[in-house]
C-alpha positions in Angstrom: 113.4 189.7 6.7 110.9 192.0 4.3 111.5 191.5 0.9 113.0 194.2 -1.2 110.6 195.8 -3.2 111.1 195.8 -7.0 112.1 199.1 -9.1 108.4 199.3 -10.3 106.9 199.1 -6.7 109.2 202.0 -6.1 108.7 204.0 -9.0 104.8 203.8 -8.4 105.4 204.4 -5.0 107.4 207.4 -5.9 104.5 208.4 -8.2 101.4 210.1 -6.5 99.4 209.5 -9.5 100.0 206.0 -9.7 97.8 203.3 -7.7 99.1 201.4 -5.7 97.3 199.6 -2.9 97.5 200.4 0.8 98.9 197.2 1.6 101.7 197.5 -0.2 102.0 201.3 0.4 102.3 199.9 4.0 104.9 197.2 3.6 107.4 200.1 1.4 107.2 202.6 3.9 108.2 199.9 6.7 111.1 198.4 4.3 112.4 202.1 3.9 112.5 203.0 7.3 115.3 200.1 7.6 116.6 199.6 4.2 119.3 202.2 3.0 119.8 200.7 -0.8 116.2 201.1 -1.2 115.7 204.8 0.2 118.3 205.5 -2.5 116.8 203.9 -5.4 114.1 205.6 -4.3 115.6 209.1 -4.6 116.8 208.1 -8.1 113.2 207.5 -8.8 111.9 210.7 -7.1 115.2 212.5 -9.3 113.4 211.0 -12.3 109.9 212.3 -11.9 111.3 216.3 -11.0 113.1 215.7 -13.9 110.4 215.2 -15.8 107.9 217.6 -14.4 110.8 220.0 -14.8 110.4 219.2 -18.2 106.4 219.8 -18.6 106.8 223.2 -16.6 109.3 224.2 -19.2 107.2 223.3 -22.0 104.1 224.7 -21.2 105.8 227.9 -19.4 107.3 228.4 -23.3 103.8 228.0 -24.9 102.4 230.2 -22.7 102.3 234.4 -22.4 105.1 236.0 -21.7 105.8 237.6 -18.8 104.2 241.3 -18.4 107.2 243.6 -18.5 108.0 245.0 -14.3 107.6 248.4 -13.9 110.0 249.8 -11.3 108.0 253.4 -11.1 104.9 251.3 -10.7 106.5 249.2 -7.4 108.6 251.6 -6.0 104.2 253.7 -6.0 103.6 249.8 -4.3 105.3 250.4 -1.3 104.5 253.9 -0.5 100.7 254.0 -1.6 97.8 251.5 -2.0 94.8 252.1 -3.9 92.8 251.3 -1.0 94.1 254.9 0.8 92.6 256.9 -2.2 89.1 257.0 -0.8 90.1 258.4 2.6 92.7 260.1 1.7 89.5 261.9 -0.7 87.2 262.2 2.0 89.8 264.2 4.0 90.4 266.4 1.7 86.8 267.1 1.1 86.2 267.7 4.8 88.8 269.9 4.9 87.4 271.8 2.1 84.2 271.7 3.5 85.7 273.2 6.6 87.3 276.2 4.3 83.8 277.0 2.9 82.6 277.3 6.6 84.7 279.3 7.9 84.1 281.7 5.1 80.7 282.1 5.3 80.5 281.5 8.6 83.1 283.5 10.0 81.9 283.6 13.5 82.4 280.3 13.7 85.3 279.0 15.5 87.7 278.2 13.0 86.8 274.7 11.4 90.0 273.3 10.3 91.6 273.7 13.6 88.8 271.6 14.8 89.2 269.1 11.8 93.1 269.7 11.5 94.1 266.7 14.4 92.1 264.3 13.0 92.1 264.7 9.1 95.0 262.1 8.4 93.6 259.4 11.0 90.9 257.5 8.3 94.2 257.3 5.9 96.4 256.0 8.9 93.6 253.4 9.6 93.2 252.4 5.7 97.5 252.1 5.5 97.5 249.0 8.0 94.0 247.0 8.3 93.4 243.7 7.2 89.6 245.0 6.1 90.9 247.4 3.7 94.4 246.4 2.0 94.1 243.7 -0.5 97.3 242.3 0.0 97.3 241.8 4.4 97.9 238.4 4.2 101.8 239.2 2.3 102.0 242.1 4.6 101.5 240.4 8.0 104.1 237.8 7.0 107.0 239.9 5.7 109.9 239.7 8.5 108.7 243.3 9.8 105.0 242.4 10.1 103.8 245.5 7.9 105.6 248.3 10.2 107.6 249.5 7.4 105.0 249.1 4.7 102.6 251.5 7.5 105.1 254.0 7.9 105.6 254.5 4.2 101.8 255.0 3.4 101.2 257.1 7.0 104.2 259.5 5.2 102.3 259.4 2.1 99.1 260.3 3.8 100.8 263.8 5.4 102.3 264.3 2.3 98.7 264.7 0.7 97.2 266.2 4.1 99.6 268.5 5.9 99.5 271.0 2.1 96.0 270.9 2.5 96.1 271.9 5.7 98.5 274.8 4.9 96.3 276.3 2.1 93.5 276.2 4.2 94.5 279.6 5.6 94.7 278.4 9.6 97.7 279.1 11.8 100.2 276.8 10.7 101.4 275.8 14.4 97.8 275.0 15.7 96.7 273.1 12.3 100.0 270.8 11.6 101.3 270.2 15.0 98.1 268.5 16.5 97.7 266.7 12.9 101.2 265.2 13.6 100.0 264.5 16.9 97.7 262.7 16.6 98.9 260.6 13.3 101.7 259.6 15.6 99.4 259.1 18.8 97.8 256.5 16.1 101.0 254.3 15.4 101.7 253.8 19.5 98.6 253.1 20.9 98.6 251.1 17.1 101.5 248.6 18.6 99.0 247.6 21.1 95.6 247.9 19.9 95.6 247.7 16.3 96.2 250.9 14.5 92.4 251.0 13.2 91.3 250.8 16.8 93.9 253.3 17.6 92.7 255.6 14.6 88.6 255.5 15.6 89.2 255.6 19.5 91.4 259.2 19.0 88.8 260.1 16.4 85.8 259.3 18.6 87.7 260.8 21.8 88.7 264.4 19.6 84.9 264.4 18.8 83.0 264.4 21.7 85.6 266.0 24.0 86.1 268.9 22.0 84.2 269.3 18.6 81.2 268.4 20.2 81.5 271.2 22.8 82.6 273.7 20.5 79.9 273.7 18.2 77.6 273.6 20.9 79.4 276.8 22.8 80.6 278.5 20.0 84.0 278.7 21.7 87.4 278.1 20.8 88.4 275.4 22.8 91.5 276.3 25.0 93.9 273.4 23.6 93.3 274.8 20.1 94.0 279.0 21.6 97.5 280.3 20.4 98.4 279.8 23.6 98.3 275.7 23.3 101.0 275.5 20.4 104.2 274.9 22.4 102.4 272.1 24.4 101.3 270.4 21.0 104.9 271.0 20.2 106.2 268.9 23.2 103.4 266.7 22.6 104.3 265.7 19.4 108.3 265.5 19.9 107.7 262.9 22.6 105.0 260.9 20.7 106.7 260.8 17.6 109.9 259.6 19.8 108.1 256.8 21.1 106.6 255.7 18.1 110.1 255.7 16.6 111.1 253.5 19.6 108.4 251.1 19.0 109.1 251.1 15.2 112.5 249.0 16.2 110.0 246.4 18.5 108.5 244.8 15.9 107.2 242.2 18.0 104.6 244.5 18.9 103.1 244.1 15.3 103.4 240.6 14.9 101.0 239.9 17.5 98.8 242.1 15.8 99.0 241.0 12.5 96.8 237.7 12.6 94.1 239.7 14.5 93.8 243.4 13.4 
């Protein structure tokens, strides 16, 4: 029969920064596994050391700083915005503007912020979900909802700067804000599949060459952008944003995504 080890073999045993040989190491662990009074005495000994690394925490958690005072305005900004956004969110601004200035001195142009309009929010959308560009992915991904809820947030915040712009610009309202909301909710579906920066840059690219592309080259309103067009983005957008608020309650969709996009 093994031999009970003594209250000091246990307590070093119990103690990671005590040595203790292998051997011995050994010859506990196999006594343990068979040996209920010792697996107790054990515990007490394991009780012992908390207790007194409970103590140390205390002390030095008392000698050091105290604790920066929470600001609720400053998480409740947190959840709907990140830092991070700021830059795009600039640059769409300044494109948009850009577009403005155009049109005015250009005015035979066809109408740059229609042209711009679908695709202004999509560099934000990308920025409010990416592992590249948020500094905090890694608590994102693991929350029980996989980011979803944290992307919807900052894609609302990202309208809430965009779709004013867009309405002092000067455009028709229904052809400027209806393909904007489009495509910003185009960008959360294909999202649940294929990453929602993927999602953002393939609508981007795909708005680019099919029709700003041809449009500057011809001069010509393009027909999807004609007054004409605004009930079908209307439909358009009711159904997308339907499915994207189906998807939003499969949030399986996003955890797949979140240790790869």
């Amino acid at each position: 029969m093994t031999p009970h080890p003594s209250p000091a073999v246990l307590a070093r045993y119990a103690d990671r920064e005590a040595e203790l040989p292998e051997v011995t190491s050994w010859a506990v662990e196999v006594h343990l596994e068979t040996c209920a009074d010792c697996r107790a005495e054990l515990a007490t000994s394991s009780d012992d050391l908390l207790a007194r690394v409970a103590v140390n925490l205390d002390a030095a958690i008392a000698a050091g700083p105290a604790p920066a005072p929470q600001r609720h305005w400053s998480v409740a900004l947190n959840r709907w915005f990140v830092w991070a956004l700021l830059p795009w969110l600039t640059m769409a601004l300044v494109l948009l503007g850009c577009a403005v200035l155009i049109q005015r001195l250009v005015p035979d142009f066809p109408q740059p912020v229609l042209l711009l309009a679908p695709i202004a929010p999509l560099p934000a959308v990308a920025g409010a979900w990416s592992r590249r560009f948020d500094p905090a992915w890694e608590l994102i991904a693991a929350t029980p909802t996989a980011g979803l809820t944290m992307l919807l947030r900052r894609t609302a915040t990202a309208l809430a700067v965009i779709v004013p712009a867009l309405a002092l610009t000067g455009a028709p309202l229904a052809l400027a804000l209806l393909p904007c909301l489009a495509f910003t909710a185009a960008s959360l579906v294909l999202g649940a599949f294929v990453g929602v920066r993927r999602a953002a840059a393939g609508l981007g690219a795909l708005w680019t060459l099919a029709v700003i592309t041809p449009t500057v080259m011809n001069t010509d309103l393009p027909t999807v952008l004609q007054p004409g067009a605004a009930p079908g983005w209307a439909l358009t957008t009711l159904a997308l944003t339907g499915l994207a608020g189906l998807l939003a309650t499969r949030t399986d969709y996003f955890h797949r995504l979140s240790s790869t996009r």
